[in-house]
BALOTI-205880 format. One record per residue (C-alpha): residue in one letter; residue number from 1; x, z, y. Coordinates in pm, 1 decimal. Last residue first. Layout:
<atoms>
  rest   nr        px        pz        py
     A  NUM         X         Z         Y
...
</atoms>
This chain:
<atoms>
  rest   nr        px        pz        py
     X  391  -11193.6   -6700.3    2126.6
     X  390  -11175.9   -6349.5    2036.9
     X  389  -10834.8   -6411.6    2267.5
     X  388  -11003.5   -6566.9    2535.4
     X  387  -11232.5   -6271.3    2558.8
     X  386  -10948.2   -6037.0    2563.9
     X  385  -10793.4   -6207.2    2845.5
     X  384  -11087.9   -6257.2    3063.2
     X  383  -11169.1   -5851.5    3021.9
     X  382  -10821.6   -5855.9    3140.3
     X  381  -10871.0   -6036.2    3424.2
     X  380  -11200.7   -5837.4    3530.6
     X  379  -11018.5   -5532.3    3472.0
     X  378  -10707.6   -5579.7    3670.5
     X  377  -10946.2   -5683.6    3981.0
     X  376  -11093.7   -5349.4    3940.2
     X  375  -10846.9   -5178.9    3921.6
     X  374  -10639.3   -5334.0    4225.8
     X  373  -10961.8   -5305.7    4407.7
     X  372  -10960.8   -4929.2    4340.3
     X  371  -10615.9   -4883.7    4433.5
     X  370  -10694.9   -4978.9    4779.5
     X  369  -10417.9   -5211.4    4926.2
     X  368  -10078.8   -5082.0    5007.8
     X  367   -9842.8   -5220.1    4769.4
     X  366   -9777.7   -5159.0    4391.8
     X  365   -9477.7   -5306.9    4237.9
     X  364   -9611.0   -5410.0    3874.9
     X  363   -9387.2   -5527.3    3618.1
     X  362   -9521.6   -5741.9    3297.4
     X  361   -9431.3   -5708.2    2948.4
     X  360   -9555.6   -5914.4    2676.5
     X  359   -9247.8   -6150.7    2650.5
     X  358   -9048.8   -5814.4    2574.8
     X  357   -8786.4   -5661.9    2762.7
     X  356   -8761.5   -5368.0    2486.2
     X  355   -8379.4   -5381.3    2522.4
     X  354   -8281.0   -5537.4    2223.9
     X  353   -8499.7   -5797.9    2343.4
     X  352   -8360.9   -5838.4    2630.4
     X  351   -7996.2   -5877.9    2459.6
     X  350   -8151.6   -6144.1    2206.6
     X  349   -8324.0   -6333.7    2483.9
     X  348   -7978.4   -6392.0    2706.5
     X  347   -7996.1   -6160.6    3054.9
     X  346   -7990.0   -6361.6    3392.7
     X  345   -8373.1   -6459.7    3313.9
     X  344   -8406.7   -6071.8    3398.4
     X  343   -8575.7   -6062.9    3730.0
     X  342   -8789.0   -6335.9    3649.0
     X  341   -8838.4   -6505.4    3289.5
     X  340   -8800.4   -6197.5    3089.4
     X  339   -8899.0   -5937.5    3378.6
     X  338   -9274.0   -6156.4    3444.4
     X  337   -9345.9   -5982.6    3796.9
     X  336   -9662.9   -5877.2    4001.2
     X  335   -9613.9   -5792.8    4339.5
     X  334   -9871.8   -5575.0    4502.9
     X  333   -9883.9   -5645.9    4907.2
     X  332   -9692.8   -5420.6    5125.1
     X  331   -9360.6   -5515.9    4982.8
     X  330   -9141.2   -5337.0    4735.7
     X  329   -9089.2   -5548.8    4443.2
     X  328   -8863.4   -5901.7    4408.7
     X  327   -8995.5   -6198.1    4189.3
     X  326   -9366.8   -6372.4    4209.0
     X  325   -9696.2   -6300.3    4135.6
     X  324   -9880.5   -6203.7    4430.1
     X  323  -10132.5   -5895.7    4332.6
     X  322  -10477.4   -5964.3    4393.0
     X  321  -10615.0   -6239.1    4219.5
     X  320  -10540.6   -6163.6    3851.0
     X  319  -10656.4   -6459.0    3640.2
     X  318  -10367.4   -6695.0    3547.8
     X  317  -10152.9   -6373.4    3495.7
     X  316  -10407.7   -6228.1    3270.4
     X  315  -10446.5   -6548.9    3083.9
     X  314  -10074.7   -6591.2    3034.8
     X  313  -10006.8   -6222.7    2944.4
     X  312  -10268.9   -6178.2    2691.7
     X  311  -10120.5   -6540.8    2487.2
     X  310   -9830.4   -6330.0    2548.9
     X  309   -9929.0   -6059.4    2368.0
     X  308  -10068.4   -5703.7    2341.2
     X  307   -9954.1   -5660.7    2689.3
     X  306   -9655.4   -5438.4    2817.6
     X  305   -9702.8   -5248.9    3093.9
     X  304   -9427.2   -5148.9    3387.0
     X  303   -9471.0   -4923.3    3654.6
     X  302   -9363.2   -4913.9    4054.2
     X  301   -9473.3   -4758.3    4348.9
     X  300   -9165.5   -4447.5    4283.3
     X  299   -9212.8   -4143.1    4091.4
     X  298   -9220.9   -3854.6    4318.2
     X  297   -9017.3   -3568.3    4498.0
     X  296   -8676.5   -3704.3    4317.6
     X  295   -8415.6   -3436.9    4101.5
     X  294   -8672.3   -3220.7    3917.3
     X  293   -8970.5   -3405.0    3875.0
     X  292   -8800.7   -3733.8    3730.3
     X  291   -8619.3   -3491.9    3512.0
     X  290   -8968.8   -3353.0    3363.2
     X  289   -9071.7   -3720.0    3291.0
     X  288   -8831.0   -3849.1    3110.0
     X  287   -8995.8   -3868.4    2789.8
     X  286   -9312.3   -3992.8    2953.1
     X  285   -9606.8   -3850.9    2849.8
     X  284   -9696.8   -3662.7    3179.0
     X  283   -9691.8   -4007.0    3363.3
     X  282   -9525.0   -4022.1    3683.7
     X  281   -9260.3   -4151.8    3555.2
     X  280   -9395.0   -4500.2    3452.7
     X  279   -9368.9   -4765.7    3151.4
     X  278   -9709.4   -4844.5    3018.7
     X  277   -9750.3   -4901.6    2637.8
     X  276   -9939.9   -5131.7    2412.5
     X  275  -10188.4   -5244.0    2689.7
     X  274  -10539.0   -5480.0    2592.7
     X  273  -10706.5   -5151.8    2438.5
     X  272  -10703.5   -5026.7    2809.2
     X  271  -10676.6   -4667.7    2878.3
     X  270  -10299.3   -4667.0    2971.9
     X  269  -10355.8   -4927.5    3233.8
     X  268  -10584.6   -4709.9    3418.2
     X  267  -10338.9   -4413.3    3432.4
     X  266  -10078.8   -4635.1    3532.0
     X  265  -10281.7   -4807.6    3810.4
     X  264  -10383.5   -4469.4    3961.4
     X  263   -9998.8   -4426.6    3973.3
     X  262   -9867.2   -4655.7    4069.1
     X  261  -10144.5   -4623.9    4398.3
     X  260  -10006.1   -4293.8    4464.5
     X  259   -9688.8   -4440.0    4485.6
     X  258   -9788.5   -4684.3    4709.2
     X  257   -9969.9   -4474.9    4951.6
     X  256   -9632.2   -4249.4    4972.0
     X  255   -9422.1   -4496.5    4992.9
     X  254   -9586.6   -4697.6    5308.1
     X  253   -9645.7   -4386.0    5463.4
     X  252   -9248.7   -4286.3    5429.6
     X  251   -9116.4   -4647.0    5510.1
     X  250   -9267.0   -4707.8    5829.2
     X  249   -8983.0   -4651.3    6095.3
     X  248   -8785.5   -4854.2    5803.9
     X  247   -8909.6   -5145.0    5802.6
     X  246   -8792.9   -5191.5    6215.1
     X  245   -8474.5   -5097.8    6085.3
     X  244   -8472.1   -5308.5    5832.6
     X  243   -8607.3   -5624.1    6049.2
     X  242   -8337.9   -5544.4    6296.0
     X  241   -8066.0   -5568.7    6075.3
     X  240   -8192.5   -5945.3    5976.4
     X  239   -8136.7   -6037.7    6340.9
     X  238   -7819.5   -5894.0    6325.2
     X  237   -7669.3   -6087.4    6021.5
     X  236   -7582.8   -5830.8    5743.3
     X  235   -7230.5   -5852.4    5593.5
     X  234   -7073.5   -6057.3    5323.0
     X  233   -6744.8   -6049.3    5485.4
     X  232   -6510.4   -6009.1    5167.6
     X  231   -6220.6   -5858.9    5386.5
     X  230   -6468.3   -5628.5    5601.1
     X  229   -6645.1   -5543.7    5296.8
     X  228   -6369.6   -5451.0    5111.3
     X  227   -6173.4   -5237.1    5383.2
     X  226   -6544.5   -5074.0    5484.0
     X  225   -6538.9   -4988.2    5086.5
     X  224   -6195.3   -4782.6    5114.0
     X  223   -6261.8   -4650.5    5446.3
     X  222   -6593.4   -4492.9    5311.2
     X  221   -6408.5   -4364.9    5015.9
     X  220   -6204.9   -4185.8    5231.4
     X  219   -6476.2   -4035.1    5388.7
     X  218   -6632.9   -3906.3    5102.7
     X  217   -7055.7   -3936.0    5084.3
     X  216   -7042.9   -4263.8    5050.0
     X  215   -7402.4   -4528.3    5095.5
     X  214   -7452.9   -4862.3    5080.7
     X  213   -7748.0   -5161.4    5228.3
     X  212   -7872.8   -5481.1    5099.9
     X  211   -8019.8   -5731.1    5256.2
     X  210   -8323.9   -6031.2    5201.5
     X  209   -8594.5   -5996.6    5498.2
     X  208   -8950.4   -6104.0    5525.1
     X  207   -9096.4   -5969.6    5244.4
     X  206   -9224.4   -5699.6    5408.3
     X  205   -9111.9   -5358.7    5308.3
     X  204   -8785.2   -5346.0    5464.7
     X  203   -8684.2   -5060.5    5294.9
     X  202   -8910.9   -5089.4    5009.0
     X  201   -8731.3   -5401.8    4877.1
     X  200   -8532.0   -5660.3    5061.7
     X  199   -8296.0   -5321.9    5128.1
     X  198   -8156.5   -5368.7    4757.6
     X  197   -7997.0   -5038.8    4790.7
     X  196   -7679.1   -4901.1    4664.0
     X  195   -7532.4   -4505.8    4683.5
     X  194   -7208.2   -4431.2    4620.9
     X  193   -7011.4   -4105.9    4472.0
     X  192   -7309.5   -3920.3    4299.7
     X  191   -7324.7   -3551.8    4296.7
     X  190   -7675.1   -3471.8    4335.5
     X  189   -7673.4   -3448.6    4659.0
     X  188   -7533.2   -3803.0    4722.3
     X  187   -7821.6   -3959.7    4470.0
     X  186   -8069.3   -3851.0    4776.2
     X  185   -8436.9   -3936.6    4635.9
     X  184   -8814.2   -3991.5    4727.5
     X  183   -8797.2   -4132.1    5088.4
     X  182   -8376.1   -4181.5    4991.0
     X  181   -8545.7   -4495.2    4831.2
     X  180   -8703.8   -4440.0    4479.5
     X  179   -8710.2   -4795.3    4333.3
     X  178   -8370.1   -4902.6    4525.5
     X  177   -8150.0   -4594.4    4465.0
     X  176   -7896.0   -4801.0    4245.6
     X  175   -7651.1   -4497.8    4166.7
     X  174   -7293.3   -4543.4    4152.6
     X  173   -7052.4   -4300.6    4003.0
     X  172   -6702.9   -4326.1    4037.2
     X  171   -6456.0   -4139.7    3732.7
     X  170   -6235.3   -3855.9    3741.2
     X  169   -6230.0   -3816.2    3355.7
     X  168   -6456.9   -3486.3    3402.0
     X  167   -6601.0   -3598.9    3719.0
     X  166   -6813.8   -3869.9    3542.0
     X  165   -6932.1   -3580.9    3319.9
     X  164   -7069.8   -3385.2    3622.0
     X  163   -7222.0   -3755.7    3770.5
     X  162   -7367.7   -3783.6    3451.5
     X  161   -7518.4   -3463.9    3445.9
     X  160   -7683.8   -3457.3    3803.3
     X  159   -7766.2   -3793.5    3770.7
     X  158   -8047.2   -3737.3    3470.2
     X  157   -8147.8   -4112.0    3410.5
     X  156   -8476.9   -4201.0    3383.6
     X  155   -8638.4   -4521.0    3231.5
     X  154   -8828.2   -4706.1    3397.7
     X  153   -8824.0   -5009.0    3166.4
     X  152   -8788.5   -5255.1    3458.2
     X  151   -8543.9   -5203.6    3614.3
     X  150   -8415.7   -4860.7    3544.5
     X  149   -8570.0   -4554.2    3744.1
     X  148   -8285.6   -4473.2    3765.9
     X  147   -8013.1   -4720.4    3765.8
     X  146   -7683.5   -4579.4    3718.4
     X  145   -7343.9   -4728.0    3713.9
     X  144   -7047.1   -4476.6    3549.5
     X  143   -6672.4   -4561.8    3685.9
     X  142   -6311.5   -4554.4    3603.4
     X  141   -6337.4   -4598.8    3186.8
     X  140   -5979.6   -4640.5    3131.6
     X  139   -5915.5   -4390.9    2865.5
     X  138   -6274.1   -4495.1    2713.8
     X  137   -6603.1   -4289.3    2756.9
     X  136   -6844.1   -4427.4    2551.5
     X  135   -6927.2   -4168.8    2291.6
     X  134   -6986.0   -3962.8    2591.3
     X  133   -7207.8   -4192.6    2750.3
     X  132   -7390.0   -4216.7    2429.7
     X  131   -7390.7   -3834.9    2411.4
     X  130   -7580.0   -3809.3    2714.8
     X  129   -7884.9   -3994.0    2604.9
     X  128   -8088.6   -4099.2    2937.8
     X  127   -7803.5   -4403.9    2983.6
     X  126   -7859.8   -4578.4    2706.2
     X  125   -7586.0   -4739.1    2712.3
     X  124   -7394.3   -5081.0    2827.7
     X  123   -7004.3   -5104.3    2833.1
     X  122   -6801.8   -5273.0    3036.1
     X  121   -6451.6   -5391.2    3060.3
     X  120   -6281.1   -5495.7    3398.6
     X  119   -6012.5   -5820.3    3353.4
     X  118   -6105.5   -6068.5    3646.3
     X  117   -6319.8   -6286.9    3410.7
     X  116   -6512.2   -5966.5    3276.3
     X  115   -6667.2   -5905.2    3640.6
     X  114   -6832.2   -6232.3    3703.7
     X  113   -7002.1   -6310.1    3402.0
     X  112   -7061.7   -5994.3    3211.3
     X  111   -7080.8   -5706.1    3552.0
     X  110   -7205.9   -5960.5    3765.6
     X  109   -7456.4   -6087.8    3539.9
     X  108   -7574.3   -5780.0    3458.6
     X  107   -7633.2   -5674.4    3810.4
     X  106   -7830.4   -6010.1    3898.1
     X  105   -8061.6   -5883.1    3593.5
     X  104   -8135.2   -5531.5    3700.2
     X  103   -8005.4   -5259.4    3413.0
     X  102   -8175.4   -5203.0    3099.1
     X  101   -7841.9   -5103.5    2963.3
     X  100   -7706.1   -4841.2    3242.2
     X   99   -7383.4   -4886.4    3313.4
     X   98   -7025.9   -4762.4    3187.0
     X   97   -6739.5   -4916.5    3364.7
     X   96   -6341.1   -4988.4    3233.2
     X   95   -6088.2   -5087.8    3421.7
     X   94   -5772.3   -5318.9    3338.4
     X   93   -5838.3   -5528.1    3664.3
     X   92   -5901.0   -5311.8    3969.2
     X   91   -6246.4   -5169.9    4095.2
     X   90   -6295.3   -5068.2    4396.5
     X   89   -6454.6   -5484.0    4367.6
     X   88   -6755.2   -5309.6    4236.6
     X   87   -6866.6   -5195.4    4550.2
     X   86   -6848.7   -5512.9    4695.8
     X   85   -7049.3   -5689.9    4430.5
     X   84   -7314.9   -5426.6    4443.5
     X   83   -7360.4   -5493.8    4832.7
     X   82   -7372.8   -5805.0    4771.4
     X   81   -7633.2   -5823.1    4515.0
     X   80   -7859.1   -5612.4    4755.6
     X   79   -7830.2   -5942.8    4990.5
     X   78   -7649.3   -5976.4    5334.2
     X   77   -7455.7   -5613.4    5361.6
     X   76   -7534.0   -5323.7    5540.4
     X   75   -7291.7   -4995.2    5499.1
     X   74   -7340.4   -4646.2    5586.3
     X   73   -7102.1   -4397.6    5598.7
     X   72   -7136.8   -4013.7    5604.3
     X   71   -7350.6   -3968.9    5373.6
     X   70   -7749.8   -3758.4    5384.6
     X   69   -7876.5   -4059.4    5263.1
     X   68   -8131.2   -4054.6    5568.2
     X   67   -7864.1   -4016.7    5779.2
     X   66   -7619.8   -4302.3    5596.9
     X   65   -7893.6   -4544.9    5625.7
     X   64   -7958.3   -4462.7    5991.2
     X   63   -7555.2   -4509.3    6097.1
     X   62   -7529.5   -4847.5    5878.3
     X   61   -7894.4   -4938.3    6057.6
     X   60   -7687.3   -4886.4    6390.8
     X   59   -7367.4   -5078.0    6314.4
     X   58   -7569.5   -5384.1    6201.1
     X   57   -7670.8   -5421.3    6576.0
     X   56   -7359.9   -5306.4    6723.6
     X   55   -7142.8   -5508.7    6535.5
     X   54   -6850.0   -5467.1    6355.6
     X   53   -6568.1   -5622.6    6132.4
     X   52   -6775.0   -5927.2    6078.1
     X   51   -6877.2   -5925.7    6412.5
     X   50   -6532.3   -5957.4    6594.6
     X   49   -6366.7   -5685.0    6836.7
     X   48   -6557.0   -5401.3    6826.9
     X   47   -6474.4   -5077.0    6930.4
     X   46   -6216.8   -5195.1    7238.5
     X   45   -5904.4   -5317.3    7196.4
     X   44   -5623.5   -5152.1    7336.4
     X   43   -5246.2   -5355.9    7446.2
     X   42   -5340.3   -5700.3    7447.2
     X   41   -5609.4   -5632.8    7733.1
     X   40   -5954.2   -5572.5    7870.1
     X   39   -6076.0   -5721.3    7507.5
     X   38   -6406.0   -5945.6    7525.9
     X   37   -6618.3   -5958.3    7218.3
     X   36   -6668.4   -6215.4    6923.2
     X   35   -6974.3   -6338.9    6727.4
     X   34   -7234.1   -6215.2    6981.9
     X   33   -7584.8   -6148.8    6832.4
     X   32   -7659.2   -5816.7    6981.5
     X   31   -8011.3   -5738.5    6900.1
     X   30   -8116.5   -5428.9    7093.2
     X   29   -8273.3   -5123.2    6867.6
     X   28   -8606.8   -5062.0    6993.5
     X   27   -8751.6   -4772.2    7253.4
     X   26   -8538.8   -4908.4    7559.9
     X   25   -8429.8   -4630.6    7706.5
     X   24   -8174.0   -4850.6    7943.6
     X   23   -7790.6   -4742.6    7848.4
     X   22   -7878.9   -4498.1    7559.1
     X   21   -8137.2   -4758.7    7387.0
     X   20   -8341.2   -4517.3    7201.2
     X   19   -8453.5   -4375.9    6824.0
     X   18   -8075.2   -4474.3    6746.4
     X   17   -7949.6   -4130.7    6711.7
     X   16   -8261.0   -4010.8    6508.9
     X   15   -8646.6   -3997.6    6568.2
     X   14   -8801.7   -4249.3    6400.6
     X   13   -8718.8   -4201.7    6013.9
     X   12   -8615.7   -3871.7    6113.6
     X   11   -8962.5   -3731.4    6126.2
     X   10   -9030.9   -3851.6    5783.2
     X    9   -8775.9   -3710.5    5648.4
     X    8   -8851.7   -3346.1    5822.4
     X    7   -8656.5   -3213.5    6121.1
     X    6   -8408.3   -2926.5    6017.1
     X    5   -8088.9   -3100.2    6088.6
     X    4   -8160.2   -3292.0    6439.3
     X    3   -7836.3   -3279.1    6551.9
     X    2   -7807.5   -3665.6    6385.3
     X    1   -7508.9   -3784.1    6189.4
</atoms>
């Protein structure tokens, strides 16, 4: 952890225990791509021994995660997925986990595919009514997953309360932190037992890097998930460790222009006849929206809208030149996303449905362009939209 306790976020985002090379001054983390490292004899081994255990390079953005985090541990894994997949695997056959329902796609087919095989139960709620998660506590239930904002409802989940009534039955509480980043929120201070990031996202910032990052607070459960993830081995290649790190010196200006661009786009999108609802945080109306204020310093870059149809949604999508339309969220361009047949094609129709993941809704991860553009390109492909549908 860095001396530097009073400096701001921002600040610490370049200037913390790795701002320097401590043996030359170089100003940039060094790449250290050796697999295996020497040992002066059979007796002692030095700190690291083999790179999937540890290595310097990965060991760094592990020590800058867990800063900004406020943890003690950090971990950095090869995908967001996998570092999800290791954290789950604390948990032992017989167990039972409560998560979020609108959760990430490639999370819900771990927990229903993947997780159910080895004998741990689940249960989806909505996971902004207390009482559900109450009602679905069961004598095994041995950890609560949170995703707030949810992907890619937004919904908000209070994680001060859930983590209080997690520690009631002496349960784990994850949090995905990828939409907010610890920029905007610190899970760990609000009582939360592990922290997960999709670092592909607005870590990184770039789309030119897929990884995934963790975050304890407890030191025991630190050597408990450095156990798994050393034993699974699905850490972060070096060169990839880099790129985060190097995301990261710019992730507080990048945020904060994006968010502000969310949401000017929100507010648009909620005056056009074209947009049943629009799915954001930052909007007064929101039902969450006085929780959102109280535990993160913003909403987040990114919204959801749902179109009057998908005859809408084709033609808008077909002419909307701005934003790239493709999966993932985060980046420095705008990246448009269709949930049902993107991030969520894990989930079966019925169950997104149930969910309000409708064919009309699209996701919006805003990026750093003017807002104004974005509007205005927006409104010239929907004013295409409704004219094809008076057609």
């Amino acid at each position: 952890m860095s001396e530097n306790k009073d400096l701001s976020f921002e600040t610490l985002l370049l200037h913390n225990q790795h701002k320097f090379d401590s043996s030359n001054g170089a100003v940039s983390v060094p790449i250290q791509h050796a697999s295996t490292f020497h040992q002066a004899n059979p007796e002692q081994f030095g700190k690291y021994d083999y790179s999937r255990s540890a290595n310097p390079t990965r060991e760094a953005l592990e020590d800058i995660i867990a800063e900004l985090e406020e943890g003690t541990r950090g971990f950095a894994f090869s995908s967001g997925m996998a570092a999800i997949s290791t954290a789950f695997l604390l948990l032992s056959s017989g167990d039972h986990i409560i998560i979020t329902e609108d959760v990430y796609g490639g999370t819900y087919r771990m927990v229903t595919s993947v997780l159910s095989r080895f004998g741990i139960e689940h249960t989806f709620v909505d996971m902004t009514d207390l009482d559900s998660i109450r009602a679905a506590i069961r004598p095994n239930t041995k950890a609560i997953y949170m995703e707030t904002p949810s992907n890619p409802l937004l919904k908000v989940t209070d994680i001060k309360a859930v983590c209080s009534i997690a520690k009631e039955i002496g349960a784990l509480t994850y949090v995905d932190n990828t939409f907010l980043t610890p920029a905007l929120q610190k899970p760990l201070n609000l009582g939360a037992d592990i922290v997960l990031h999709s670092a592909t996202k607005f870590l990184s910032g770039h789309s030119d890097v897929v990884a995934g990052l963790a975050v304890v607070k407890d030191p025991e459960l630190g050597e408990r998930l450095y156990t798994l993830q050393n034993s699974f081995g699905a850490v972060l290649g070096v060169q990839d460790a880099w790129l985060v790190m190097r995301g990261l010196k710019t992730l507080h200006v990048r945020m904060e222009h994006s968010m502000k661009s969310a949401q000017k786009m929100a507010e648009y999108l909620q005056t056009h006849p074209l947009v049943k609802a629009v799915h954001y945080p930052g909007l007064e109306d929101h039902p969450e929206y006085s929780i959102q204020q109280e535990q993160a310093r913003g909403a987040g870059a990114v919204l959801s809208f749902e179109l009057e149809s998908e005859t809408v949604l084709n033609s808008f999508v077909a002419n909307a030149q701005l934003p790239v339309f493709a999966v993932s969220l985060g980046a420095v361009e705008s990246i448009l996303s269709y949930p049902a047949k993107m991030s969520h094609a894990a989930m079966p129709a019925d169950e997104r449905e149930k969910r309000g993941i409708s064919g009309g809704l699209l996701r919006l991860s805003a990026g750093l362009e003017n807002p104004d553009d974005l509007i205005n390109d927006f409104a010239q492909a929907l004013e295409k939209s409704r004219v094809k549908v008076q057609l």
